[in-house]
C-alpha positions in Angstrom: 109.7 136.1 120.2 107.8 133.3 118.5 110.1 131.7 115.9 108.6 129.9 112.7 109.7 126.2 112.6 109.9 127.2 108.5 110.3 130.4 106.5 111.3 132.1 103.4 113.6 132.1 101.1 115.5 132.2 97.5 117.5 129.0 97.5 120.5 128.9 95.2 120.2 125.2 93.4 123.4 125.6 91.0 125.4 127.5 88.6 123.6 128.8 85.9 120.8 131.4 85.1 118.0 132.9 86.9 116.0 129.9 87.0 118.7 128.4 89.6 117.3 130.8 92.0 114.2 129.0 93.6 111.6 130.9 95.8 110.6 128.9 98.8 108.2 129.6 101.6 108.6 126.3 103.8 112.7 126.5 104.4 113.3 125.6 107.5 114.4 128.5 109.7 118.0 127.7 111.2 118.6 127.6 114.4 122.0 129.6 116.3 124.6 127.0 117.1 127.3 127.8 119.9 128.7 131.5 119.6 125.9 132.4 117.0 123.1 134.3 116.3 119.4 134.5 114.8 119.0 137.5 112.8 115.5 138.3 111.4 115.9 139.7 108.1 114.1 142.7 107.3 116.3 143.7 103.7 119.0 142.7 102.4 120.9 144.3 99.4 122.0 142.9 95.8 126.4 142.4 95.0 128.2 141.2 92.7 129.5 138.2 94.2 125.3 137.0 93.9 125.2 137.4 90.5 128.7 136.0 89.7 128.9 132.7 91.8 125.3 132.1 90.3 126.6 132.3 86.9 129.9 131.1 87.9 131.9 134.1 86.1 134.6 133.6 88.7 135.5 130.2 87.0 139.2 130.7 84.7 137.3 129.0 81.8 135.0 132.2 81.7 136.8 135.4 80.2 133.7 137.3 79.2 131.7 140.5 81.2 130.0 139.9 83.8 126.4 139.3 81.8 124.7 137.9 84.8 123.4 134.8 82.3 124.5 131.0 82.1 128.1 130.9 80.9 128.9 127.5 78.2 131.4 126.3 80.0 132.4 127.0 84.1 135.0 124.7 85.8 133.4 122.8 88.7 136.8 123.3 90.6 137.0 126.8 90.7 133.1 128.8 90.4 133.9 131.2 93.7 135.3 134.1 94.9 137.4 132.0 96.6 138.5 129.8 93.2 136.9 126.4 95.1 133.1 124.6 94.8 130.6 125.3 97.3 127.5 123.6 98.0 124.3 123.7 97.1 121.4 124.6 98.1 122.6 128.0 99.0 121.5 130.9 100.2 122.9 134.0 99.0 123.2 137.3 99.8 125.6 139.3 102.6 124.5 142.8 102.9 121.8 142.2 105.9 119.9 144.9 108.1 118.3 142.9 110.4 117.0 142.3 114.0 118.7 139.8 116.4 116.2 137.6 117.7 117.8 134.5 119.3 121.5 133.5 120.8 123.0 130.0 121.1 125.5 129.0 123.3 127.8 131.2 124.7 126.8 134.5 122.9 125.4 137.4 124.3 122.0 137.4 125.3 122.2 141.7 125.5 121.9 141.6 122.0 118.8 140.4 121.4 116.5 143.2 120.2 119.6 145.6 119.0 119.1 146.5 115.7 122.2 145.3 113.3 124.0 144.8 110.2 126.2 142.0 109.6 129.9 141.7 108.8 130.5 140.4 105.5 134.0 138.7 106.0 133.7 135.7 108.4 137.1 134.8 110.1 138.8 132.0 112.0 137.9 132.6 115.7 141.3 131.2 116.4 143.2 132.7 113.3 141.1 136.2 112.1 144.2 137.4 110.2 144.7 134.3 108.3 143.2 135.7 104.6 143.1 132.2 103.6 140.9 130.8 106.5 138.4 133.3 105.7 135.1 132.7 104.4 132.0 134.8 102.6 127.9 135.4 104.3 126.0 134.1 101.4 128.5 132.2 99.7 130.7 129.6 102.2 127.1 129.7 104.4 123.9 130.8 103.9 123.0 134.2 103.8 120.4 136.9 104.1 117.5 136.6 100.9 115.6 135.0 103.5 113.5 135.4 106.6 116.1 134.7 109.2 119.9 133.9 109.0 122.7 132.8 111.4 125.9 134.1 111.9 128.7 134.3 114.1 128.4 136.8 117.0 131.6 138.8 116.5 130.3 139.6 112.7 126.6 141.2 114.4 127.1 145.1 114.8 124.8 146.8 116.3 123.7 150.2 114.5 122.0 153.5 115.7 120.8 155.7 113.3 117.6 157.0 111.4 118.5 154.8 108.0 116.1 152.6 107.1 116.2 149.0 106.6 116.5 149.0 103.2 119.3 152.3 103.3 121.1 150.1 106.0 120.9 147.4 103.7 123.2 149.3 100.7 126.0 149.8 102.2 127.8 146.2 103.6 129.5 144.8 100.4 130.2 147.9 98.2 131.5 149.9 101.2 133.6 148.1 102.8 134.9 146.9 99.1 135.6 150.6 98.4 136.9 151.6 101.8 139.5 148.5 101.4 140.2 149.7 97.7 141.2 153.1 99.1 143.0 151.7 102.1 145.2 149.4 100.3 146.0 152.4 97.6 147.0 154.8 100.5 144.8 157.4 99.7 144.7 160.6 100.9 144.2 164.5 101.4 145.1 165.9 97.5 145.0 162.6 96.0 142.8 162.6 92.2 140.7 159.7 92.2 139.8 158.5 88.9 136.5 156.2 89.0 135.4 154.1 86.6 131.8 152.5 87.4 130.8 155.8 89.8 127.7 154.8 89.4 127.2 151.5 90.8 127.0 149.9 94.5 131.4 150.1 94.9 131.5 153.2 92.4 129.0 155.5 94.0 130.8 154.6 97.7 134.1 155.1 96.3 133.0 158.4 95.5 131.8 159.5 99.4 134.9 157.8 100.7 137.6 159.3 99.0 135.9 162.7 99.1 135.6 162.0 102.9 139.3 161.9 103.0 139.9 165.1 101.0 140.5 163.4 97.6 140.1 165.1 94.5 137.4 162.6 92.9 136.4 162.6 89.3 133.6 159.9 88.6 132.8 158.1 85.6 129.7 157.1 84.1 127.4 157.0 80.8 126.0 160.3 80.4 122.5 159.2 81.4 123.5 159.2 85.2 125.3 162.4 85.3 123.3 164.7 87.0 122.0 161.8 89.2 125.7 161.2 90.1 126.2 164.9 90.7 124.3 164.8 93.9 127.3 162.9 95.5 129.8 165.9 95.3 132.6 164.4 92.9 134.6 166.6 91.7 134.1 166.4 88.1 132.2 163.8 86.1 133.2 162.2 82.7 131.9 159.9 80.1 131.9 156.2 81.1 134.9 156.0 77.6 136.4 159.4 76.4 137.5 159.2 73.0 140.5 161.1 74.8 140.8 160.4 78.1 143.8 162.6 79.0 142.2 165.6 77.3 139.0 165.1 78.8 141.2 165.2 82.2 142.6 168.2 81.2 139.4 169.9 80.6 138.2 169.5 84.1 141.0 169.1 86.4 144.0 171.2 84.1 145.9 168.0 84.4 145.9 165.0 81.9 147.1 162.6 85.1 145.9 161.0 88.0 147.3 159.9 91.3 145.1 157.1 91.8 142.5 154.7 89.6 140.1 152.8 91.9 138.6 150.3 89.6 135.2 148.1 89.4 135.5 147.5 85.2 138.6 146.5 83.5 137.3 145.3 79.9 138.7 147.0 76.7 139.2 150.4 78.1 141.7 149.6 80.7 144.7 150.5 79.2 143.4 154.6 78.9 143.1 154.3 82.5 146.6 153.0 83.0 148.2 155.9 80.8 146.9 158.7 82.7 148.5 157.5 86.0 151.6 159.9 87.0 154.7 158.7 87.5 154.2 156.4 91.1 150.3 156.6 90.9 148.4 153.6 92.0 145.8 151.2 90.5 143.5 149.5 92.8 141.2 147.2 91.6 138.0 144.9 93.1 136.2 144.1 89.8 135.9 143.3 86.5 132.5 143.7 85.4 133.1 144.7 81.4 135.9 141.8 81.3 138.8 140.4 83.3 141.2 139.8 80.4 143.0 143.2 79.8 146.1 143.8 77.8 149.3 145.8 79.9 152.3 147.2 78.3 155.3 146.3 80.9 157.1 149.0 80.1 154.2 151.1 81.0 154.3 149.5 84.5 158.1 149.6 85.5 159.2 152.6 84.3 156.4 154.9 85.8 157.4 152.9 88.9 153.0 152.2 89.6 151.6 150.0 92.2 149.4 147.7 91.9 147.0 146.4 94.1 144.1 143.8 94.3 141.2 144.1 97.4 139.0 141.6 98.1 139.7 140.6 101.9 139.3 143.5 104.6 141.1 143.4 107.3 139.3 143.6 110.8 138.0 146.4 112.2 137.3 148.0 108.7 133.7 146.8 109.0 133.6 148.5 112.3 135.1 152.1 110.9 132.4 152.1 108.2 129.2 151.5 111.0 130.5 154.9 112.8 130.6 156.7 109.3 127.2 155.6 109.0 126.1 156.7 112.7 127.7 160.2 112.4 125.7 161.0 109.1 129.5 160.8 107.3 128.1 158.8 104.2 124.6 159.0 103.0 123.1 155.8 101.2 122.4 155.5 97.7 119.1 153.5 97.2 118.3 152.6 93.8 115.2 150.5 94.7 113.7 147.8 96.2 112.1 144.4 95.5 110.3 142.4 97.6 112.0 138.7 98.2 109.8 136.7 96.1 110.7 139.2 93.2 114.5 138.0 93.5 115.0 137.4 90.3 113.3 141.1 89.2 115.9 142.5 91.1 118.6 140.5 89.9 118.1 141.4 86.4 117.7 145.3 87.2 120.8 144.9 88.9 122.6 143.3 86.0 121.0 145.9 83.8 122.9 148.5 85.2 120.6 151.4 84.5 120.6 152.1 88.2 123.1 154.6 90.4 123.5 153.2 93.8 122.3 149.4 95.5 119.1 147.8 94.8 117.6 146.2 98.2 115.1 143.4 98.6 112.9 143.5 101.7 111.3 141.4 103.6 107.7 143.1 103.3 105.2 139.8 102.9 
C-alpha cells in the first residue's frame, strides 16, 4: 500500500477548551518502530478520558462535573488519568477500528490486511501485570483522530464480524471499562444491578454485560431516553434522581435494595445510591461525570459490611473476552452518531451534551 509521507489529524496543543484541539492535514504519518504496527484509521470513537485530559478535570485542584470546558485552575503536575503531565502535541483518542497496513521490526507481517481494533491498555512487554507501568492509546502516545496510528503488536486484534467501522469503533473504552467494573464487583447470575448513567458509552454496555451474565439490571436515565434505552432489555428503567429512590425500587423490582451499584456519576445524588445497597452489596465505580467530591456516612459503610471498588486498569486478556462477545453477535453496538474528523470539535461538544444514548464515532470519510 502506498503510504502518505503526511496525513490528518486533530492535534491536542494543551489543556483547556475546544480551541486546543487543532485540525491538521499535513501531520506527518508515523512510521512502525520495532514490534509495532501502522494502522489505517477508518473511525474512531469519542471517551471520557478525551474530553477530561483536554480540560484537565483529572487535576485535584478541579472538584467540579465534568463540563468538557476550560477549568480556572488545573495543576500542571497532575492533568491525567494517570495524576502525571504528558506532552504535547497529542493525539487523542483510543477506541480505533482500523486496517493494519505496515509492520516494523519483528512483528508479524500475517497481519497486514486483517481488519482490527486496538487494545486500549498498553503494558510493559517485560512486566504486563505491573498496573503502574501501564500506559493509555491517545493519552501516554498518540492515538487514533487521525489517518493512521502506531501501536504495539500485542494490543492489534483482529476482528471478524459484519459491524461496521464506526459500530466497531463504540465499543473499546466503554466496554472494556464496564466489563472491568463488573469483574472487579463479582457479579453474577441473580445479582440487581443498579445503573446510574445507562445511557451513555460505559452505562449502555454495563447494561448488555450484566444482563449477559443473568443480572437483574435496572438502568437509569432522564426520562427523555427511556424508551430509546428500552431497546437494550434492562430490566426496569428509572428516573436519572427519584425523589425516593428506595420506593421507586420497590415499585419495579418489590425490593427497595440492590446487590450491586455500577457507577459512571457520583455528584450530589451518591449517597441515595449508597443507601439502597443490602447488607454486603458492592459499589463499583469508573467515573465521576456529575462531580467527584461526594459526602459518605462511615457508619453506613462498615456496618452494612459493603465493598468498594475502583476500575480503571483491566487486566489482560479482558480486551480479548470482549472481541469474541462482539464476534458471536453477544453485545450489539450502540451508535449515537458520527462526525467526520475535521468536525472533532462538533462531536466533542455533542458528546459533552449528553443528549445522546450510546458512543458517538468520528470517521475517517474525506
Amino acid at each position: 500500500m502506498n503510504i502518505p509521507e503526511t496525513m490528518r489529524a486533530v492535534v491536542l496543543t494543551g489543556h483547556g477548551d475546544y480551541d486546543k484541539l487543532v485540525y491538521r492535514d499535513d501531520w506527518p504519518t508515523p512510521k512502525p518502530s520495532a514490534g509495532q504496527v501502522l494502522v489505517k484509521v477508518h473511525a474512531c470513537g469519542l471517551n471520557n478520558t478525551d474530553v477530561n485530559t483536554r480540560s484537565g478535570w483529572y487535576s485535584k485542584a478541579v472538584s467540579d462535573a465534568t463540563t468538557g470546558g476550560a477549568y480556572e485552575t488545573v495543576d500542571e503536575e497532575d492533568p491525567s488519568w494517570g495524576g502525571a503531565p504528558i506532552s504535547f502535541p497529542r493525539i487523542q483518542g483510543a477506541d480505533v477500528a482500523g486496517t493494519v497496513v505496515a509492520v516494523g521490526p519483528d512483528a508479524d507481517s500475517g497481519l497486514i490486511g486483517k481488519r482490527v481494533m486496538i487494545e486500549t491498555w498498553i503494558r510493559d512487554r517485560n512486566d504486563p501485570e505491573n498496573l503502574d507501568k501501564c500506559r493509555y492509546f491517545g493519552s501516554e502516545c498518540d492515538g487514533g483522530f487521525a489517518d493512521y496510528t502506531v501501536i504495539d503488536q500485542p494490543n492489534v486484534h483482529p476482528i471478524d464480524c459484519e459491524l461496521s467501522d464506526a459500530e466497531i469503533a463504540t465499543f473499546a473504552t466503554s466496554w472494556v471499562t464496564a466489563e472491568n467494573m463488573l469483574n472487579r464487583a463479582h457479579v453474577g447470575k441473580g445479582d440487581i444491578v443498579l445503573i446510574p448513567g445507562a445511557s451513555g458509552g460505559v452505562g449502555s454496555a454495563l447494561v448488555q454485560l450484566a444482563n449477559r451474565r443473568g443480572a437483574v439490571t435496572i438502568a437509569m436515565a432522564s426520562k427523555a431516553k427511556h424508551e430509546q434505552l428500552k431497546s437494550l432489555n434492562p430490566h426496569a428503567v428509572l428516573e436519572r434522581s427519584p425523589a425516593n429512590l428506595k420506593q421507586a425500587l420497590k415499585e419495579c423490582i418489590g425490593r427497595d435494595s440492590v446487590s450491586v451499584v455500577a457507577d459512571v456519576v457520583g455528584g450530589d445524588n451518591w449517597p441515595s445510591l449508597i443507601d439502597v445497597l443490602e447488607r454486603g452489596g458492592r459499589y463499583t465505580v469508573s467515573g465521576a461525570i456529575a462531580g467527584p467530591m461526594v459526602e459518605l456516612d462511615l457508619r453506613t459503610l462498615y456496618l452494612n459490611d459493603l465493598t468498594f471498588t475502583g476500575a480503571t486498569i483491566t487486566p489482560p486478556g479482558l480486551f480479548a473476552d470482549l472481541v469474541g462477545y462482539i464476534e458471536r453477535g453477544e453485545v450489539k453496538p450502540v451508535l449515537a452518531g458520527t462526525y467526520r474528523l475535521e468536525n472533532l470539535h462538533d462531536a466533542q461538544r455533542a458528546f459533552v451534551d449528553k443528549q445522546h444514548i450510546g458512543n458517538i464515532v468520528v470517521t475517517m470519510e474525506p
